[in-house]
C-alpha positions in Angstrom: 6.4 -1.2 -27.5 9.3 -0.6 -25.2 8.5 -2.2 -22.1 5.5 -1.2 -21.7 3.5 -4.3 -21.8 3.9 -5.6 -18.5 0.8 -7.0 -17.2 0.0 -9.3 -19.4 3.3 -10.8 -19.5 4.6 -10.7 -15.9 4.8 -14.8 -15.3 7.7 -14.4 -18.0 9.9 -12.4 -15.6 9.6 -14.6 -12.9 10.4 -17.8 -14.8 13.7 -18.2 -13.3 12.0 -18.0 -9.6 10.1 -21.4 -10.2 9.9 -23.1 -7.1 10.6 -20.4 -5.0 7.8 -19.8 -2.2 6.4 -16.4 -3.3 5.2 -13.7 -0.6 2.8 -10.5 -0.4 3.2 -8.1 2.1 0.0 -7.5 4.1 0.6 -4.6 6.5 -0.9 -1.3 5.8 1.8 0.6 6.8 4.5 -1.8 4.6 7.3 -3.6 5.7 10.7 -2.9 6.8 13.7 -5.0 5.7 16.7 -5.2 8.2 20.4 -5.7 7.6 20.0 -8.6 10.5 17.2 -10.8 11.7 16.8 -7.9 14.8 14.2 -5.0 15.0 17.3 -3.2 16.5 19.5 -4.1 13.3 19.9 -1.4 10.8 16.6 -0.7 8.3 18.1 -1.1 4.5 14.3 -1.2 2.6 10.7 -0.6 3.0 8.6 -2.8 1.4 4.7 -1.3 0.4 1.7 -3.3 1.0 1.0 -6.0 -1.3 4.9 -5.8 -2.5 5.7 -9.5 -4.0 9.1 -11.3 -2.3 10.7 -14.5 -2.5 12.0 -16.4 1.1 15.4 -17.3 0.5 15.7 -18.9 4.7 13.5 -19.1 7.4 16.0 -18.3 10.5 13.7 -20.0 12.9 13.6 -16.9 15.0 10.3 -16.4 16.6 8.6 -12.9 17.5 5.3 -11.8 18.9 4.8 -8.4 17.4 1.5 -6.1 19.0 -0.3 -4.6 16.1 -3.4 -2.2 17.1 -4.1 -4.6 20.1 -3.4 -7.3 18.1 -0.5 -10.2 18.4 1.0 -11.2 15.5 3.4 -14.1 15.6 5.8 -14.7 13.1 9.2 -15.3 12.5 12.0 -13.8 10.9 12.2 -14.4 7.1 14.9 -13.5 4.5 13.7 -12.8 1.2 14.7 -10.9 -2.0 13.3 -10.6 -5.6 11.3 -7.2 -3.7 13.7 -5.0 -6.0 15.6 -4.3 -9.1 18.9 -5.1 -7.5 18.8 -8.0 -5.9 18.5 -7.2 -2.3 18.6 -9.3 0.3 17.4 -8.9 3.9 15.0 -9.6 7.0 11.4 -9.0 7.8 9.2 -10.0 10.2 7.1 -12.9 8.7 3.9 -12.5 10.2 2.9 -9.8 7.6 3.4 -12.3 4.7 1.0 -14.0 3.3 1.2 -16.2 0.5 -2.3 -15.2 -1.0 -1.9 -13.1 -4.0 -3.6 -9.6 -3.5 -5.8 -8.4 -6.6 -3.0 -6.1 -7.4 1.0 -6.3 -6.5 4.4 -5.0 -7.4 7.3 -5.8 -8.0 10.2 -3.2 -8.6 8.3 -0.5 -10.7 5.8 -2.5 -12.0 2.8 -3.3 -11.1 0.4 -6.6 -11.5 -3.1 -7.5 -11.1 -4.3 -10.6 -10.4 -7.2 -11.1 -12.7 -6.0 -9.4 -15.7 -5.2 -11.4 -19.0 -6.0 -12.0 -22.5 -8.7 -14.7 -21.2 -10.3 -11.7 -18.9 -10.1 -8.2 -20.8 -12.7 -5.8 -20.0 -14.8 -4.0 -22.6 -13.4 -0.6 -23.2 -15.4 3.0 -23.2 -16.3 4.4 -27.1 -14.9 8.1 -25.6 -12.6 9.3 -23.1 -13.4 9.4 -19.8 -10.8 11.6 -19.0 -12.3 14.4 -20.5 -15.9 13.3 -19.4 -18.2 16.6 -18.4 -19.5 13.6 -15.5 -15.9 13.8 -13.9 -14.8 17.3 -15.1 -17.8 18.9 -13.2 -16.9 17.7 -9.6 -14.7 19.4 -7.2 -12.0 17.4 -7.6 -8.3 18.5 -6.0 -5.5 19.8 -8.6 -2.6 17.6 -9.3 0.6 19.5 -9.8 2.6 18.7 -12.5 5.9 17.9 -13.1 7.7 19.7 -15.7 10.2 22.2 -14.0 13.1 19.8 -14.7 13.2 17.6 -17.0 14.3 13.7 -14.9 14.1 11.4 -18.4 16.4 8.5 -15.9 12.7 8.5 -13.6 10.0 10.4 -15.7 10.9 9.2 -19.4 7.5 9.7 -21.1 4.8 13.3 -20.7 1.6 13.4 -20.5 0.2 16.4 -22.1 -3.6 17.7 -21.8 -3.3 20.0 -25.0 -4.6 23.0 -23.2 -7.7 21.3 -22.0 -8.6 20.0 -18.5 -8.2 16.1 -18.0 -9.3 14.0 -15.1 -6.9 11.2 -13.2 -8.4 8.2 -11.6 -7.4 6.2 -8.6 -8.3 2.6 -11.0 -9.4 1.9 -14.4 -12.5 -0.6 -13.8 -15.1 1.1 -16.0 -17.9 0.3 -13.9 -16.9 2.1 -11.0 -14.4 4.8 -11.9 -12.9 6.5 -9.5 -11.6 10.4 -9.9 -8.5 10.9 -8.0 -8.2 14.9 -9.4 -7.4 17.3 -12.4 -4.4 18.1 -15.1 -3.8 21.2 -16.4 -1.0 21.1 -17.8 1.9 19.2 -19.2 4.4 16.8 -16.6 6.5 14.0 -16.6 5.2 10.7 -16.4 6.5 7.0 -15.5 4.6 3.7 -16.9 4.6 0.9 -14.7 1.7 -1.1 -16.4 -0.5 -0.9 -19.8 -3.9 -2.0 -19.9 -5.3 -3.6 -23.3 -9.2 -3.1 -23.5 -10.3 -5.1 -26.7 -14.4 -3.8 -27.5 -16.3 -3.7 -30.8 -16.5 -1.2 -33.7 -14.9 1.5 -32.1 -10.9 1.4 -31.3 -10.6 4.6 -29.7 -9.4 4.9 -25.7 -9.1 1.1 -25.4 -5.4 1.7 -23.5 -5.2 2.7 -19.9 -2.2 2.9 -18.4 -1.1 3.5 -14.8 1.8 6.0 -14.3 3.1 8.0 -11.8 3.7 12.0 -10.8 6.2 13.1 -8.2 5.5 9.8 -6.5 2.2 9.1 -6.5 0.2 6.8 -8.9 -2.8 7.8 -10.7 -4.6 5.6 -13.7 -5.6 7.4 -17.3 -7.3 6.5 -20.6 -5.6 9.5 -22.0 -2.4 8.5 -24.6 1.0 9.3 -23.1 3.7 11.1 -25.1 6.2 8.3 -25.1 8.4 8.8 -28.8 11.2 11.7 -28.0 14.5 12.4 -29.7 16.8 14.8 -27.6 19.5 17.1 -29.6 22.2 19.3 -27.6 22.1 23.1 -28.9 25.7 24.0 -28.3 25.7 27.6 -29.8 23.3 28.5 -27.0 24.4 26.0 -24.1 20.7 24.5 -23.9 19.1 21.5 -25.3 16.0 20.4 -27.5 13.3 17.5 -26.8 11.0 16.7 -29.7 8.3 14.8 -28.4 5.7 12.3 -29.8 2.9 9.8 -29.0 2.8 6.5 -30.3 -0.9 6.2 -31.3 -0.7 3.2 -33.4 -2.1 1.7 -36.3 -4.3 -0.9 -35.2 -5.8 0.9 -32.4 -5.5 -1.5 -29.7 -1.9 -1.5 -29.0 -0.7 1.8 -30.3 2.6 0.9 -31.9 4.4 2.9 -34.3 3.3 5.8 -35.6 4.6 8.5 -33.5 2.3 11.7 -34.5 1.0 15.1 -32.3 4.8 16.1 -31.7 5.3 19.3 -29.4 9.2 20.6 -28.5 10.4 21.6 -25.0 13.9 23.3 -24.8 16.1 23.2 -21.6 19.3 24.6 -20.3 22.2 22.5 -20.1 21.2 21.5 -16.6 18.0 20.3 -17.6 15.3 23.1 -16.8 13.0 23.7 -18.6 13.2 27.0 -20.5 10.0 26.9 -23.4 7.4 24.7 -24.2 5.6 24.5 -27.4 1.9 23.8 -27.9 1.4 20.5 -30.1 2.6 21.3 -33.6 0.3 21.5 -36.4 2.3 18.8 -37.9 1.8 15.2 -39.4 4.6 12.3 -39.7 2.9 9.3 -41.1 6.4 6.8 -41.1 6.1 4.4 -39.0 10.0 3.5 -39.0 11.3 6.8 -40.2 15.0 7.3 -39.1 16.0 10.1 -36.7 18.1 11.6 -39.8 14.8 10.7 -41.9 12.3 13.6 -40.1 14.9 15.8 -38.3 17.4 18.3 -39.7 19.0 21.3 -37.1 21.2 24.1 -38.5 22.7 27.2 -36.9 22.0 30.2 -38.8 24.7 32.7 -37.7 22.7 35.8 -39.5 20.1 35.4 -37.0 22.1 33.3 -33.8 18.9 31.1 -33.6 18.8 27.2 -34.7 16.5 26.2 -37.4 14.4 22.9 -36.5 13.0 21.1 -39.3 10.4 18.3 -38.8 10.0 16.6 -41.9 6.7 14.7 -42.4 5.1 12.6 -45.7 4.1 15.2 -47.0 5.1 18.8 -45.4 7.7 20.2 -42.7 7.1 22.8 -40.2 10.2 24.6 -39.5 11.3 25.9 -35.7 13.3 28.5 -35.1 14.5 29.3 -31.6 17.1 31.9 -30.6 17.4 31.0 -26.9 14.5 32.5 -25.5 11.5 32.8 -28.1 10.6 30.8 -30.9 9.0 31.3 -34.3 7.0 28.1 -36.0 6.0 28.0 -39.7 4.8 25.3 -42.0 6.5 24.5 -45.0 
């Protein structure tokens, strides 16, 4: 599925690191990585708590750091492996520790500790995201992120189908906890997908954690993560068809991309129209773009015709620019 499973998996991307002393960054506040081993050299990264690093040379320069009354002694490491691009730099190693934390990151992704096939937790029979329990408590708005499309950082939506859902801060089922409430569609990024295997009912047994305008929040709730993208060059916009992989086993939720909506954009990327989830059912598994998707100009009426084709039925778009008009076949 993409690159979505991560957590399971993560030793794998680390293979080539074998040997290397691994480190965690334990200061609340992070950890700032210099150009030079010098708190007055230039600052080039910042490094969140419980980021994972690699020591590549220990300079054997000392430093007593004061730390909320505290002294910290250390000296000054370099590392890399804290980032995507391989840089390098120098921190102050007294807020290392070579303990793994229960969770840590690495890049974008992020890992926890006790989490694999041998340790899965029991998953929930119904969504908790749309649990009255969590619904009913005063819980802050999260604002969503949809005004511009970003597919480079947000690639995947989340979409609440005109229904209030609820984000947590974690996804341990014994003690949940609500971090607020979406509305309405946004952007998403993945960084990790929870497996939860449990017994005659399939349903809700993925979490995954993703991310809005920066912050992280956790959610049983399936992402919108199929999309095909199609220019519109008559009317200087574009056309997203969006779907959600909900799977065929029910466990991993691969293949199958089904509850497809449509959000149309200028040619810089904002967002123009949304539609609500089309009434509208695929069932192919490894249908071909050219298989379910056919776009014609219709002069007469200066609007595109979208056709979805399913199985068994289509459900043709058409969109002029401004409005649209949906109708099944």
């Amino acid at each position: 599925m993409k690159n979505r499973i991560l957590t399971i998996i993560f030793l794998l991307t680390t293979i080539f690191n074998f040997g290397q002393e691994r480190m965690y960054v334990t200061a609340e506040s992070g950890l700032v990585v210099r150009e030079k081993p010098s708190l007055k050299s230039n600052k080039i990264f910042h490094l969140p708590k419980n980021t994972m690093t690699y020591i590549s040379k220990k300079t054997g320069i000392n430093l007593i750091i004061s730390d909320e009354g505290k002294e910290i002694n250390g000296e000054w490491l370099k590392i890399y492996g804290f980032d995507n691009k391989n840089t390098q730099g120098y921190v102050f190693g007294g807020f290392l520790t070579a303990e793994k934390p229960e969770i840590w990151y690495s890049g974008k992704q992020a890992y926890y500790k006790t989490y694999d096939y041998d340790n899965q937790q029991e998953g929930t029979f119904k969504s908790n995201s749309t649990s009255e329990k969590y619904l009913n408590q005063k819980l802050p708005s999260i604002e969503p992120n949809i005004e511009i499309l970003n597919p480079k950082e947000f690639p995947y939506f989340l979409n609440p189908q005109n229904r209030k859902i609820v984000l947590f801060e974690n996804h341990k089922l014994n003690s949940l906890k609500p971090a607020g409430i979406l509305n309405s569609l946004t952007q998403v990024r993945i960084d990790s997908t929870f497996y939860k295997l449990k017994f005659k009912d399939y349903t809700n047994c993925v979490w995954n954690r993703i991310n809005i305008n920066g912050k992280y929040y956790y959610t049983d709730i399936d992402i919108h993560d199929f999309s095909l993208s199609k220019e519109l060059p008559n009317l200087n916009q574009k056309v997203k068809i969006v779907g959600q992989y909900d799977g065929y086993d029910g466990a991993y939720h691969l293949g199958y991309p089904e509850y497809f909506f449509m959000i149309f954009t200028d040619s810089e990327n904002k967002v123009i129209y949304k539609t609500k989830i089309l009434d509208f059912y695929l069932n192919n598994e490894f249908a071909m773009e050219e298989d379910i998707l056919n776009l014609k100009w219709n002069e007469k009426n200066t609007s595109y015709e979208i056709t979805l084709i399913g199985a068994e039925q289509k459900i043709k778009i058409s969109w002029n620019g401004k409005t649209s008009e949906i109708k099944k076949l």
